[in-house]
N, CA, C and O atoms as a GROMACS GRO file, in nm:
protein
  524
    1UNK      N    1 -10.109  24.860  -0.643
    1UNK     CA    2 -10.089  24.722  -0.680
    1UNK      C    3 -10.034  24.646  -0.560
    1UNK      O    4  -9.939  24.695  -0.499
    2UNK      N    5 -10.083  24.536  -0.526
    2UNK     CA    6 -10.041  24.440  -0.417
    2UNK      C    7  -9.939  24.365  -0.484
    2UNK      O    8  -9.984  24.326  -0.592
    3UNK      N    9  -9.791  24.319  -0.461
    3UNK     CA   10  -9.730  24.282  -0.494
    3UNK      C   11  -9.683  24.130  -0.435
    3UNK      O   12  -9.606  24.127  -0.338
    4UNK      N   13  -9.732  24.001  -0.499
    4UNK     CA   14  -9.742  23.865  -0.440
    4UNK      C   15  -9.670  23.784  -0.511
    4UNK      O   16  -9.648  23.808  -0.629
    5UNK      N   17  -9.628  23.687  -0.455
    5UNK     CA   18  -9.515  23.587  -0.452
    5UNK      C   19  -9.595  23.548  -0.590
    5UNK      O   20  -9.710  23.577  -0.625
    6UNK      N   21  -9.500  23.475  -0.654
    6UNK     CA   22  -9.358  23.460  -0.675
    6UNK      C   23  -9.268  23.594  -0.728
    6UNK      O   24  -9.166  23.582  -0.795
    7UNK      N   25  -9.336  23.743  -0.679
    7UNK     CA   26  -9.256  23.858  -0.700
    7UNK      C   27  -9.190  23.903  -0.611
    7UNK      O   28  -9.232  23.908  -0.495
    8UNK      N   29  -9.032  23.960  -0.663
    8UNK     CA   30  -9.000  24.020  -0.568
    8UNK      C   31  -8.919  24.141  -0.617
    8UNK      O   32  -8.888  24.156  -0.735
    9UNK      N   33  -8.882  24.237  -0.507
    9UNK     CA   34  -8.797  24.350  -0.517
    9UNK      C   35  -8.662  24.388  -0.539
    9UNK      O   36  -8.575  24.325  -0.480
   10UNK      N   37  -8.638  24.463  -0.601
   10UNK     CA   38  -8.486  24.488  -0.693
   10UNK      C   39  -8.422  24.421  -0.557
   10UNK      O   40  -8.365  24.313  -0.570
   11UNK      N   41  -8.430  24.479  -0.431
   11UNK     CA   42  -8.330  24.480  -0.322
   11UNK      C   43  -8.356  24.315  -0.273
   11UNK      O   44  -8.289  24.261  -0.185
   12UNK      N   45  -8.464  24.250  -0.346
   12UNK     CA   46  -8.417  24.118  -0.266
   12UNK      C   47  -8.352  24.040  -0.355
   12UNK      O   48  -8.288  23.938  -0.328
   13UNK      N   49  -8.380  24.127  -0.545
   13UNK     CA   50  -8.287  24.052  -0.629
   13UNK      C   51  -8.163  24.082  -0.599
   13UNK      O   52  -8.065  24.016  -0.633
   14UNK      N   53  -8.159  24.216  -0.513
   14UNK     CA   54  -7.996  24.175  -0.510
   14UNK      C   55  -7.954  24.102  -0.444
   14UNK      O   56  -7.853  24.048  -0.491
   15UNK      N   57  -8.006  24.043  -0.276
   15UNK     CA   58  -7.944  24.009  -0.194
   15UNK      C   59  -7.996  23.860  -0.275
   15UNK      O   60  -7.945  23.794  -0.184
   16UNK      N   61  -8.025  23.804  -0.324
   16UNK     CA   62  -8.033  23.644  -0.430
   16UNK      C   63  -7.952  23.698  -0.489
   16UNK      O   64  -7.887  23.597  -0.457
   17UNK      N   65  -7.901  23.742  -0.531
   17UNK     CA   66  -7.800  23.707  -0.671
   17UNK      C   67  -7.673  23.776  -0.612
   17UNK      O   68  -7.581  23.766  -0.692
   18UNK      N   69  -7.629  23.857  -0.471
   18UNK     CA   70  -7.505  23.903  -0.432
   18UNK      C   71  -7.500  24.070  -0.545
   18UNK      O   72  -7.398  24.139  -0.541
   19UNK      N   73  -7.589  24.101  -0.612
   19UNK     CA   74  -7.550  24.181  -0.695
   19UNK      C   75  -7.608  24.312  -0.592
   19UNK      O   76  -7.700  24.301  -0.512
   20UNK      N   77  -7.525  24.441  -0.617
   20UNK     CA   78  -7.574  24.586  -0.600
   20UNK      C   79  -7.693  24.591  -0.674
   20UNK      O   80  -7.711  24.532  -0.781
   21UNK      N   81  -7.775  24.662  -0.617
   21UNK     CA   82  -7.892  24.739  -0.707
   21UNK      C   83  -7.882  24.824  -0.812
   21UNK      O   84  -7.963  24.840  -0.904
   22UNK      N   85  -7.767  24.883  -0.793
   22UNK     CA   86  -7.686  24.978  -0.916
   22UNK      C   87  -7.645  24.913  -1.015
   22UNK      O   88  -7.628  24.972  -1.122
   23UNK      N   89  -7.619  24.782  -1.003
   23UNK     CA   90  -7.545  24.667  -1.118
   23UNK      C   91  -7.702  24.642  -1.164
   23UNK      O   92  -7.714  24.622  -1.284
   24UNK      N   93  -7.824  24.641  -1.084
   24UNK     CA   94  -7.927  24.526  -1.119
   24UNK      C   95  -7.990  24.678  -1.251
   24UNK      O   96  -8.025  24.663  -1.368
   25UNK      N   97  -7.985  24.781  -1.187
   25UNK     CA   98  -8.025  24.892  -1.274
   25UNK      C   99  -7.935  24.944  -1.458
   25UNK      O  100  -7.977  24.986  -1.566
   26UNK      N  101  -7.792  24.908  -1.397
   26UNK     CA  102  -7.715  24.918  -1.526
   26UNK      C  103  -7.749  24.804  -1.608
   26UNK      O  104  -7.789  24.825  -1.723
   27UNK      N  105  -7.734  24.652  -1.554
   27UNK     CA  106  -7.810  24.569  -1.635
   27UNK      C  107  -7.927  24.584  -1.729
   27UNK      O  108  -7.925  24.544  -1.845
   28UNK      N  109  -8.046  24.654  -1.662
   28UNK     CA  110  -8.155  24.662  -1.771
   28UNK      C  111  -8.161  24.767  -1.848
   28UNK      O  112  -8.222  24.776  -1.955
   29UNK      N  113  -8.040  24.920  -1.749
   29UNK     CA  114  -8.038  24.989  -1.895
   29UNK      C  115  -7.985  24.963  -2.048
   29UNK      O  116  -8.013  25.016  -2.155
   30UNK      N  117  -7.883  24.844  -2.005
   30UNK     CA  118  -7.802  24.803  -2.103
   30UNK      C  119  -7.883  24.709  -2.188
   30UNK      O  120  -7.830  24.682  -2.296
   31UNK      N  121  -8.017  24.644  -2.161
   31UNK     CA  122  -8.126  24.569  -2.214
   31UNK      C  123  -8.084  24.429  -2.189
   31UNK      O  124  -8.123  24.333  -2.255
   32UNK      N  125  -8.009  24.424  -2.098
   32UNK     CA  126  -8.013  24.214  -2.034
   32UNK      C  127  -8.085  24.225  -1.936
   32UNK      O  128  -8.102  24.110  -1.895
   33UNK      N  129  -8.148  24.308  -1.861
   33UNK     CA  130  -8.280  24.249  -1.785
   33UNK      C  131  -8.403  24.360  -1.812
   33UNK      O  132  -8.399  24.473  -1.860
   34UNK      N  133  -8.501  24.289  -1.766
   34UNK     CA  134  -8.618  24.369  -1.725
   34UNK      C  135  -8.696  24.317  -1.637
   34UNK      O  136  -8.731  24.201  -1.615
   35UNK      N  137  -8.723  24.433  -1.581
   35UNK     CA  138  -8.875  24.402  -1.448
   35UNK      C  139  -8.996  24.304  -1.504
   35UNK      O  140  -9.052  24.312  -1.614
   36UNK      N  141  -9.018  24.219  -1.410
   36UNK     CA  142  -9.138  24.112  -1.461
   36UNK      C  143  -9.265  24.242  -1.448
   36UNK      O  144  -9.360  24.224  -1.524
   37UNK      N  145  -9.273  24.372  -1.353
   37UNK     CA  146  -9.374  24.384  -1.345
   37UNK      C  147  -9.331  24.535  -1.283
   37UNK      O  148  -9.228  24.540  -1.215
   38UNK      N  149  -9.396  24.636  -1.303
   38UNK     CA  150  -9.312  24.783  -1.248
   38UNK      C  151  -9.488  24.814  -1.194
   38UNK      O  152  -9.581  24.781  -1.267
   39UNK      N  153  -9.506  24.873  -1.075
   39UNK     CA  154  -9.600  24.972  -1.034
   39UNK      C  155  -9.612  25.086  -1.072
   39UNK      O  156  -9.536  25.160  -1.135
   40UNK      N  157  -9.719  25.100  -1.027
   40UNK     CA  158  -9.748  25.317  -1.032
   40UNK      C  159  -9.651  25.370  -1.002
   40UNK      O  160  -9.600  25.429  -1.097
   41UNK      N  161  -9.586  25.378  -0.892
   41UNK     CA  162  -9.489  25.489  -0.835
   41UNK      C  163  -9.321  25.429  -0.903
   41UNK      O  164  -9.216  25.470  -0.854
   42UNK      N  165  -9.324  25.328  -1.023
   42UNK     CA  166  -9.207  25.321  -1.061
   42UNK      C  167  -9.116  25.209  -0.979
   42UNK      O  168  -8.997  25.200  -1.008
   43UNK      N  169  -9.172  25.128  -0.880
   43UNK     CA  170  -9.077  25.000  -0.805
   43UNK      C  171  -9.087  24.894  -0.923
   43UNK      O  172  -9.190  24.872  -0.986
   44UNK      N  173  -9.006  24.852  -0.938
   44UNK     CA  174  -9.004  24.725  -0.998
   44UNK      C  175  -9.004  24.629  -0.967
   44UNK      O  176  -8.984  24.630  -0.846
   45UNK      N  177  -9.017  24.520  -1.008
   45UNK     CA  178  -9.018  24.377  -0.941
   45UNK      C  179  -9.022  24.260  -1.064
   45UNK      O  180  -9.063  24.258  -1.180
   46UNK      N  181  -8.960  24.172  -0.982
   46UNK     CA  182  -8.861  24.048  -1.061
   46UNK      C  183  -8.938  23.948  -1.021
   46UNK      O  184  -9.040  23.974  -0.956
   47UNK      N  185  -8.897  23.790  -1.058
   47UNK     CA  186  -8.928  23.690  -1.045
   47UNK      C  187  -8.810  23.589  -1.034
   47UNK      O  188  -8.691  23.619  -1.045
   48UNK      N  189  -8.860  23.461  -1.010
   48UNK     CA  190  -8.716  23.364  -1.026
   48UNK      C  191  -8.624  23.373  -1.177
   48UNK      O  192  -8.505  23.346  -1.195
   49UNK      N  193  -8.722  23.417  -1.270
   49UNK     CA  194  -8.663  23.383  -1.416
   49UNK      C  195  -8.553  23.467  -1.427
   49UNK      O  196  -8.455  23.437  -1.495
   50UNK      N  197  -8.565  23.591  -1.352
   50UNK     CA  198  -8.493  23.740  -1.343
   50UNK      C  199  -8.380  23.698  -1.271
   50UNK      O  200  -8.266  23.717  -1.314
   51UNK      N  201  -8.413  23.625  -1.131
   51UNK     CA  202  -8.258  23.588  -1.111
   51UNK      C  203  -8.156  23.470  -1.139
   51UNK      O  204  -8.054  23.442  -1.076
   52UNK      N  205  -8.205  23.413  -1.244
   52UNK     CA  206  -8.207  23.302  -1.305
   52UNK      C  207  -8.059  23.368  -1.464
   52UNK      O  208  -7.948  23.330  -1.500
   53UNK      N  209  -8.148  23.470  -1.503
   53UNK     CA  210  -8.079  23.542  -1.590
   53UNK      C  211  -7.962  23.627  -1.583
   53UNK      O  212  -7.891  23.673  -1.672
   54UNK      N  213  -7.957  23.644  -1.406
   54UNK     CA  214  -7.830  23.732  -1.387
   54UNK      C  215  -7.749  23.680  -1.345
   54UNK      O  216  -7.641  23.734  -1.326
   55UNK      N  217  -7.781  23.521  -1.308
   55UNK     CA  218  -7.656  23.402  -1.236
   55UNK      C  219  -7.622  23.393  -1.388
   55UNK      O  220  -7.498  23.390  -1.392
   56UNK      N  221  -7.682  23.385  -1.539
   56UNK     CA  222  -7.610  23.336  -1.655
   56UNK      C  223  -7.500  23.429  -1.712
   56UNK      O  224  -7.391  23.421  -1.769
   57UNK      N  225  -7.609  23.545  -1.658
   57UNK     CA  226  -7.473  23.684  -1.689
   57UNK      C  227  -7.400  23.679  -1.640
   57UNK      O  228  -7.301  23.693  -1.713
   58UNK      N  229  -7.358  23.658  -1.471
   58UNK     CA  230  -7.266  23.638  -1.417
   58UNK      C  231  -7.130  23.539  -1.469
   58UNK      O  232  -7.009  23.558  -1.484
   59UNK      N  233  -7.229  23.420  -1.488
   59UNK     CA  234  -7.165  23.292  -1.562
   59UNK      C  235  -7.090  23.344  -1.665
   59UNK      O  236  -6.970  23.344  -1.635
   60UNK      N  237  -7.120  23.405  -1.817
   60UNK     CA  238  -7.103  23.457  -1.905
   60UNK      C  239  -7.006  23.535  -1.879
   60UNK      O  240  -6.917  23.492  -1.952
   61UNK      N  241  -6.951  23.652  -1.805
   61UNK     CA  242  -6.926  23.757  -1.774
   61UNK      C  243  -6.753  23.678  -1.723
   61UNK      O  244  -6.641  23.709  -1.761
   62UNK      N  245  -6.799  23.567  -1.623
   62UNK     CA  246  -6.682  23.519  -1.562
   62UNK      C  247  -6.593  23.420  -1.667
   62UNK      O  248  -6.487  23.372  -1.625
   63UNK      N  249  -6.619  23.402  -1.747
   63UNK     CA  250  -6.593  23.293  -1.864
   63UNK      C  251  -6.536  23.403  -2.020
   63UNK      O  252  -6.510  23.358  -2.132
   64UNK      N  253  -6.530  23.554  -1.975
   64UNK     CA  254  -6.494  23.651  -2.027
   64UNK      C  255  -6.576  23.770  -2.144
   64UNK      O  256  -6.528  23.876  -2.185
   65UNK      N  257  -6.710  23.709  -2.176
   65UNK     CA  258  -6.758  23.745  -2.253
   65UNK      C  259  -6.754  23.859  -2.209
   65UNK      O  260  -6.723  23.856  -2.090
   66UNK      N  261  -6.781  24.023  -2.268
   66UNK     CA  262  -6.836  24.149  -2.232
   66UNK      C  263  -6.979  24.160  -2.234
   66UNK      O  264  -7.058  24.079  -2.282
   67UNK      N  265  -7.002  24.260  -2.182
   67UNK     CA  266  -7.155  24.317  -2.139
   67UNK      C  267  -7.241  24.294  -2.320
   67UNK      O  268  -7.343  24.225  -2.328
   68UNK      N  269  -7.183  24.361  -2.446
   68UNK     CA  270  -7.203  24.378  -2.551
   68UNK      C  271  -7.249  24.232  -2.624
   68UNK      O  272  -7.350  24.204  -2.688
   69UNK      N  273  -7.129  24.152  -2.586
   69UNK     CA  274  -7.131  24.006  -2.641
   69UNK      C  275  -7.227  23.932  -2.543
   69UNK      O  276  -7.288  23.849  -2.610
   70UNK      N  277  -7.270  23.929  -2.401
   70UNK     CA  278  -7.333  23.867  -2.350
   70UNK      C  279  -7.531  23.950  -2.395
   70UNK      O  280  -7.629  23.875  -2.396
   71UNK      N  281  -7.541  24.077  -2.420
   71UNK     CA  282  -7.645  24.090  -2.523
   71UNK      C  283  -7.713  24.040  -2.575
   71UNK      O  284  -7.836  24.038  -2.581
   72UNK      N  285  -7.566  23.947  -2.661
   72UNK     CA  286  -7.594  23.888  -2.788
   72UNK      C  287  -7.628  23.737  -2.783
   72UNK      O  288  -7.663  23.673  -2.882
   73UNK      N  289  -7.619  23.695  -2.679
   73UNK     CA  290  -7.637  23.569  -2.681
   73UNK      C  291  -7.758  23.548  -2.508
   73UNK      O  292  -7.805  23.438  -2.478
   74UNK      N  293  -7.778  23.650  -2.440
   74UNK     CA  294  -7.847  23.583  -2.336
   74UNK      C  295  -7.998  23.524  -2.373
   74UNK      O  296  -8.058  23.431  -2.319
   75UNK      N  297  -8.030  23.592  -2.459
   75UNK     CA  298  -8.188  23.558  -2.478
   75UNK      C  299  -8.165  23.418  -2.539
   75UNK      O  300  -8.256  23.341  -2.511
   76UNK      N  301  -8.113  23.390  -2.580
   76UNK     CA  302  -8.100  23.227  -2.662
   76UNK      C  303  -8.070  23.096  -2.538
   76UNK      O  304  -8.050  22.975  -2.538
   77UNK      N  305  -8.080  23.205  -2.444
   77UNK     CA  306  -8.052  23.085  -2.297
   77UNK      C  307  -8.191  23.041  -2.248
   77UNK      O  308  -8.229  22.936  -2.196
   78UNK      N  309  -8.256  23.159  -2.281
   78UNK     CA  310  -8.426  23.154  -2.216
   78UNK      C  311  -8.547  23.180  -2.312
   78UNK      O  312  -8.659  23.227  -2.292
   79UNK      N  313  -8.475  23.124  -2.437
   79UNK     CA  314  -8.556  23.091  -2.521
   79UNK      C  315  -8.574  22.912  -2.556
   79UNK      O  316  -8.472  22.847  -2.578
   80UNK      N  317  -8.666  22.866  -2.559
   80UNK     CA  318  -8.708  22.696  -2.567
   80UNK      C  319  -8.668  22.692  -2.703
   80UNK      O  320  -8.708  22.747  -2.805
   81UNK      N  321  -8.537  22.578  -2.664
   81UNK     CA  322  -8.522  22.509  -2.795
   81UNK      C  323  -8.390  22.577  -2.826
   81UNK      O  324  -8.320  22.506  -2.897
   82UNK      N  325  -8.333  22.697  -2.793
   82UNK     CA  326  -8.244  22.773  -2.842
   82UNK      C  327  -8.124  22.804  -2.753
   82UNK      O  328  -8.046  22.899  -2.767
   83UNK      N  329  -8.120  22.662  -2.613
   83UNK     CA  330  -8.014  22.678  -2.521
   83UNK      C  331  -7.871  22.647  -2.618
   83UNK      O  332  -7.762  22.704  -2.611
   84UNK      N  333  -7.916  22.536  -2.711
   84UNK     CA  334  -7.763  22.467  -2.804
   84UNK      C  335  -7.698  22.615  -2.873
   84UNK      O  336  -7.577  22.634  -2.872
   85UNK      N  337  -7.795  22.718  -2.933
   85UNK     CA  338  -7.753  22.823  -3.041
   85UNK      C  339  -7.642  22.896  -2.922
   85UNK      O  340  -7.522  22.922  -2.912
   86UNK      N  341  -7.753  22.906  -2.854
   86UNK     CA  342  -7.654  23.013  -2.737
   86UNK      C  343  -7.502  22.981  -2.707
   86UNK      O  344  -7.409  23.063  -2.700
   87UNK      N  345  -7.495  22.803  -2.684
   87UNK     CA  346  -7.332  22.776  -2.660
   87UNK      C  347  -7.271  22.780  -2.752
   87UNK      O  348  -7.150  22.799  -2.738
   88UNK      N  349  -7.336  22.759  -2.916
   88UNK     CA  350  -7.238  22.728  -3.009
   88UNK      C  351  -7.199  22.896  -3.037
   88UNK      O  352  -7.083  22.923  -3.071
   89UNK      N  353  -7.314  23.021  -3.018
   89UNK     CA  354  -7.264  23.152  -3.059
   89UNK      C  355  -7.166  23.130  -2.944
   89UNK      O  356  -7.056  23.096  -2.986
   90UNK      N  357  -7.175  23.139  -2.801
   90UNK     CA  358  -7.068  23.136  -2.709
   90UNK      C  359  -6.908  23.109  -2.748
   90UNK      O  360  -6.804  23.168  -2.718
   91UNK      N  361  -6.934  23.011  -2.815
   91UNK     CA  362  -6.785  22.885  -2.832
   91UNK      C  363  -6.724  22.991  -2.928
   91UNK      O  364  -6.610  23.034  -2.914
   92UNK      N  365  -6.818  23.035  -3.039
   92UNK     CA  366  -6.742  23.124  -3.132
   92UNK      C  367  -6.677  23.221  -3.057
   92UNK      O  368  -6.558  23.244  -3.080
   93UNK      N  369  -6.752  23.295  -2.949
   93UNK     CA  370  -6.712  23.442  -2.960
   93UNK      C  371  -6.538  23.412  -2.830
   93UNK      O  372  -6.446  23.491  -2.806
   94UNK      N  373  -6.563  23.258  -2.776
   94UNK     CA  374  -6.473  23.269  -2.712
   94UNK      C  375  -6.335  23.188  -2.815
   94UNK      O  376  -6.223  23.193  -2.765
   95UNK      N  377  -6.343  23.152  -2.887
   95UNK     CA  378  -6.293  23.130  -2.994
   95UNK      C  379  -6.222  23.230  -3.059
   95UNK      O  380  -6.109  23.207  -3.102
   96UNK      N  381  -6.268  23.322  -3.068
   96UNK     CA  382  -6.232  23.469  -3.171
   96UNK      C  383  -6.154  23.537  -3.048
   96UNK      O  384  -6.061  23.616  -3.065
   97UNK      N  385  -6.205  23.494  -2.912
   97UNK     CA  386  -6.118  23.624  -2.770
   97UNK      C  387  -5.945  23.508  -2.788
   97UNK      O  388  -5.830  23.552  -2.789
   98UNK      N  389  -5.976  23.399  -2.796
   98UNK     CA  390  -5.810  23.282  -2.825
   98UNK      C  391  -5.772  23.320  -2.888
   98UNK      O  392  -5.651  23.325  -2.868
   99UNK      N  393  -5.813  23.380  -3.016
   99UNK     CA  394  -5.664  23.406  -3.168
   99UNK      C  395  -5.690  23.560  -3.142
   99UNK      O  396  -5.627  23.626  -3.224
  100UNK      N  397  -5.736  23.611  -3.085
  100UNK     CA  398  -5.694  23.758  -3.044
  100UNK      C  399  -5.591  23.779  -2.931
  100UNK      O  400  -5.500  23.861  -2.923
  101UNK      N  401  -5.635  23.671  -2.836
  101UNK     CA  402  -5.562  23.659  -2.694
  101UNK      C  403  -5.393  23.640  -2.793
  101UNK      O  404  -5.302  23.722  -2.783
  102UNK      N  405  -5.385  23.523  -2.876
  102UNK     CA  406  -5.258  23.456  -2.869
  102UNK      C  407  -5.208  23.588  -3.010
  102UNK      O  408  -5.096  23.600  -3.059
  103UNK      N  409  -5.290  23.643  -3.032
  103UNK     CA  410  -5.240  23.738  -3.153
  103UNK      C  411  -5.148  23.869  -3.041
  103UNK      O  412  -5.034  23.912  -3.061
  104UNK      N  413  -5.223  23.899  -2.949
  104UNK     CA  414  -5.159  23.959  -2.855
  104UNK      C  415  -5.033  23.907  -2.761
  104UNK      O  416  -4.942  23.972  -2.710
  105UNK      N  417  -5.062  23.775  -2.758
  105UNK     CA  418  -4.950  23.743  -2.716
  105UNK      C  419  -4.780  23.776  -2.798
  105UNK      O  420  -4.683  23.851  -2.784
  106UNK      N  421  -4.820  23.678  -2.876
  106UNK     CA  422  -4.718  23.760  -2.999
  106UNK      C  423  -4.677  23.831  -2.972
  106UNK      O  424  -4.568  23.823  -2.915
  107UNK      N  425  -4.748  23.972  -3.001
  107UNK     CA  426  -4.695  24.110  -3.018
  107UNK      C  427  -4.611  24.119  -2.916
  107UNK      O  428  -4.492  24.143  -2.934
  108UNK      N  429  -4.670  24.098  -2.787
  108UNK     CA  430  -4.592  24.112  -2.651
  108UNK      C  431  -4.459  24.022  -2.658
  108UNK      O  432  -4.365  24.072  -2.596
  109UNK      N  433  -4.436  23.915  -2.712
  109UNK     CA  434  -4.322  23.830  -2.675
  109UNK      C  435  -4.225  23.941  -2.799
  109UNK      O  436  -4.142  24.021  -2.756
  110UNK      N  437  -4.244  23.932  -2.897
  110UNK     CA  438  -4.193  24.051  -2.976
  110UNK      C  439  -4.144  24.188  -2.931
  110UNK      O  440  -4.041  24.232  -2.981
  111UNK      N  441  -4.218  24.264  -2.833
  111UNK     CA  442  -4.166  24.376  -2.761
  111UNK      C  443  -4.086  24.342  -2.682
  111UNK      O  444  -3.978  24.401  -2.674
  112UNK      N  445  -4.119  24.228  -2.594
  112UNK     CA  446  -4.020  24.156  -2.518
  112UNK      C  447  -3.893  24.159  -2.554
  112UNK      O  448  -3.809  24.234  -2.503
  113UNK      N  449  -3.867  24.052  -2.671
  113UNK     CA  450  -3.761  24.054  -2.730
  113UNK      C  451  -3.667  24.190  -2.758
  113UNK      O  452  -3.545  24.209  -2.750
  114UNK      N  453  -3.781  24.272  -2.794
  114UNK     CA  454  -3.672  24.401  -2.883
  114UNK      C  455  -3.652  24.494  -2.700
  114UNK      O  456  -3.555  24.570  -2.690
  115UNK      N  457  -3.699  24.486  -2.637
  115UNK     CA  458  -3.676  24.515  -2.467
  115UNK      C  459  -3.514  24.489  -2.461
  115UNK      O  460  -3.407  24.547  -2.476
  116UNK      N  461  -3.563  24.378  -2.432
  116UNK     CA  462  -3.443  24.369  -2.406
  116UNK      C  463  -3.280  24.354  -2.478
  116UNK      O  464  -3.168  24.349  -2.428
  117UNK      N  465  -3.335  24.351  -2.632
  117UNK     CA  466  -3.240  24.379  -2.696
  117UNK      C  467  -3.150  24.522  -2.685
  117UNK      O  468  -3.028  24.534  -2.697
  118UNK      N  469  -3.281  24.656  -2.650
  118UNK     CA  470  -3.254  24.768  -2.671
  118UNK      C  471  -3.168  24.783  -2.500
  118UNK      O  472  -3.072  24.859  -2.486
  119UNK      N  473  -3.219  24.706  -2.392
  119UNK     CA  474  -3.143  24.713  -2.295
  119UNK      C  475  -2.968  24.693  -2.306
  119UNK      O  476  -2.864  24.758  -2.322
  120UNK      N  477  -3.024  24.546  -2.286
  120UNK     CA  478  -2.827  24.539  -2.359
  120UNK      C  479  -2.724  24.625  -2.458
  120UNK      O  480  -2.602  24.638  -2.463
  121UNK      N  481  -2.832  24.674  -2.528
  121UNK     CA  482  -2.751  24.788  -2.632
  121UNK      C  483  -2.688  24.886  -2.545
  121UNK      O  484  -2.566  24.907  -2.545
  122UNK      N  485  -2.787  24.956  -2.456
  122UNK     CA  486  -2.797  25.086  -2.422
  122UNK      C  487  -2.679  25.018  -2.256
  122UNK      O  488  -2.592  25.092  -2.209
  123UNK      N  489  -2.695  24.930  -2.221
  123UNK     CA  490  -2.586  24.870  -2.099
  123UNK      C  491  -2.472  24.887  -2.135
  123UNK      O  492  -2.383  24.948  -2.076
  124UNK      N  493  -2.468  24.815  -2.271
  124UNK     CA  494  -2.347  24.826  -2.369
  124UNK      C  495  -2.289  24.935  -2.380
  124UNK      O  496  -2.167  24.936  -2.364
  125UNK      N  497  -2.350  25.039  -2.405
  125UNK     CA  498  -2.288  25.200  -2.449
  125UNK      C  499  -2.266  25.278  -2.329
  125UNK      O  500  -2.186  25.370  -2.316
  126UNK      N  501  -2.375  25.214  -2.208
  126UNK     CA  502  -2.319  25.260  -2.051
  126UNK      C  503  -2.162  25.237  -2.034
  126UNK      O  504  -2.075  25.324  -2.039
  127UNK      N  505  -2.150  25.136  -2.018
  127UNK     CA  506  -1.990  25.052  -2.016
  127UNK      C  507  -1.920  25.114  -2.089
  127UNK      O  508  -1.825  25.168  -2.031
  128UNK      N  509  -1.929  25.139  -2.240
  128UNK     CA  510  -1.831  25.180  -2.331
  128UNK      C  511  -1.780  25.348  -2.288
  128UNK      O  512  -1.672  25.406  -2.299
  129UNK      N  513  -1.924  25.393  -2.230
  129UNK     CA  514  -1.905  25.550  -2.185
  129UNK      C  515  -1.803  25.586  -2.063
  129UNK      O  516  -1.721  25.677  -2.053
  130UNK      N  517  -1.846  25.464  -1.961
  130UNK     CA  518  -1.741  25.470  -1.856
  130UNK      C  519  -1.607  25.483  -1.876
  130UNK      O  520  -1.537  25.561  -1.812
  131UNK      N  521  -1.569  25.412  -1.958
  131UNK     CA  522  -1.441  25.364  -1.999
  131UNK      C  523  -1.336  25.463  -2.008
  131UNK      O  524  -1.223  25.429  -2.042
   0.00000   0.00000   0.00000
């Protein structure tokens, strides 16, 4: 197979998108990308749409979503008509990471608290031991 523009090779998707080839390979095992077009001997090859999809993952990824949750919502980026679904699933899932985030917070200001309560105790009984 002759391989012609507008295709290109894992190694030039990486050097467009800054990504390792090892990231571009874990990506499609994980099913957020695939080759526009694979040869006989197994090379693959991409297109603009391909690196188009791994700047959104990136995007996605940096904005906190996980590999699992970005899954779930990339195809609704590069589907017509279905860019709005994609932000509003987005908004949720970063929505649900806030009252988890601040649910964790909590807990932590709570350990906090009993920290240092149990410090002062135990300072306390240092001192009293000296004595």
């Amino acid at each position: 197979m002759i391989v012609e523009p507008p295709y290109f090779s894992i190694g030039e998707l990486a050097r467009r998108t800054g990504l390792s080839q090892r990231a571009i390979h874990y990506y499609e095992s994980f099913g957020l990308l695939s080759p526009v077009e694979r040869e006989g001997r197994g090379y693959r090859y991409y297109d603009e749409s391909s690196e188009q999809r791994l700047n959104k993952i990136g995007q996605l990824k940096r904005i906190g979503l996980t590999l699992e949750e970005i899954r779930d919502v990339i195809d609704l980026y590069f589907t017509a008509g279905m860019v709005a679904d994609g932000k509003r699933k987005v908004l949720g899932i970063l929505r649900r990471h806030l009252r988890d985030t601040e649910a964790r917070l909590e807990e932590l200001s709570d350990f906090r608290r009993d920290l240092v309560a149990n410090i002062a105790r135990l300072e306390q009984l240092a001192l009293d031991a000296a004595r």
